[in-house]
C-alpha positions in Angstrom: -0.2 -12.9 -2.0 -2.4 -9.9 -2.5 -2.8 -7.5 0.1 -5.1 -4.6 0.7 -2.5 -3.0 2.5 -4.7 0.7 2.9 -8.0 -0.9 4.2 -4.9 -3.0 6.4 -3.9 0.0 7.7 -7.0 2.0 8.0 -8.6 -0.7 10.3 -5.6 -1.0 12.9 -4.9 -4.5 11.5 -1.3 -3.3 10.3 0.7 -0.4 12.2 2.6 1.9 9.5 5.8 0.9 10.0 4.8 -2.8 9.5 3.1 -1.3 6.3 5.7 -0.1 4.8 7.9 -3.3 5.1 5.1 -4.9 3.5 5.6 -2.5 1.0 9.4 -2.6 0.9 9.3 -6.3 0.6 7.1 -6.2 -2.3 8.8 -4.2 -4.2 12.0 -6.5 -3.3 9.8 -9.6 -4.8 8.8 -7.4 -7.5 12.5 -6.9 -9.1 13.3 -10.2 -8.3 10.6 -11.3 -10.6 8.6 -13.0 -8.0 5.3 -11.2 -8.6 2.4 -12.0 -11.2 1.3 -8.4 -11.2 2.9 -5.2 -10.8 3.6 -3.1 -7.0 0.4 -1.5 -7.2 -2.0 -4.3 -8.2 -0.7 -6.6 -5.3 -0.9 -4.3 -2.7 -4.3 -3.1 -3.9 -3.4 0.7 -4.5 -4.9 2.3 -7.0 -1.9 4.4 -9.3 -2.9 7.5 -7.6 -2.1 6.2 -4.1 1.0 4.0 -5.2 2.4 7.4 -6.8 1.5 9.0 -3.7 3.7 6.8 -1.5 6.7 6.2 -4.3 7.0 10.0 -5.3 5.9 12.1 -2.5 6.4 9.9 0.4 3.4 9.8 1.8 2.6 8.5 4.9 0.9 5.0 4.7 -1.5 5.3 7.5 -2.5 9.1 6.2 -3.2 8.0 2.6 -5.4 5.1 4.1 -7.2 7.4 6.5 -7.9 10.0 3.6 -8.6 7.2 0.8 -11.0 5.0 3.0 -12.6 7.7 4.6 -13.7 9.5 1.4 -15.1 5.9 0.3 -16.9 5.4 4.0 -18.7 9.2 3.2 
């Protein structure tokens, strides 16, 4: 199931912690082998963003308030 988890977040349809079980439990499905595409592509994240979240730990809900709100501008 693909997700746009960022615009989720962004739009107060998923709280940040909820977010990042999504997240978690992606990445479970994804070494399980249960995914057709990789973290990034099923979440929607661009690699910027995933790379932003994996190796800086970046907030969730502050990477979707900066990413959407430089698209809404």
């Amino acid at each position: 199931m693909k997700n746009d988890l960022l615009y989720q977040v962004f739009y107060k349809n998923l709280s940040d912690e909820k977010a990042m079980e999504l997240f978690d439990k992606t990445v479970e499905e994804f070494h399980e082998s249960l995914l057709e595409n990789d973290i990034a592509s099923e979440l929607k994240l661009s690699q910027e963003e995933y790379t932003a979240i994996v190796v800086w730990s970046v907030d969730i809900e502050a990477l979707a308030n900066f990413s959407l709100f430089r698209v809404a501008k």
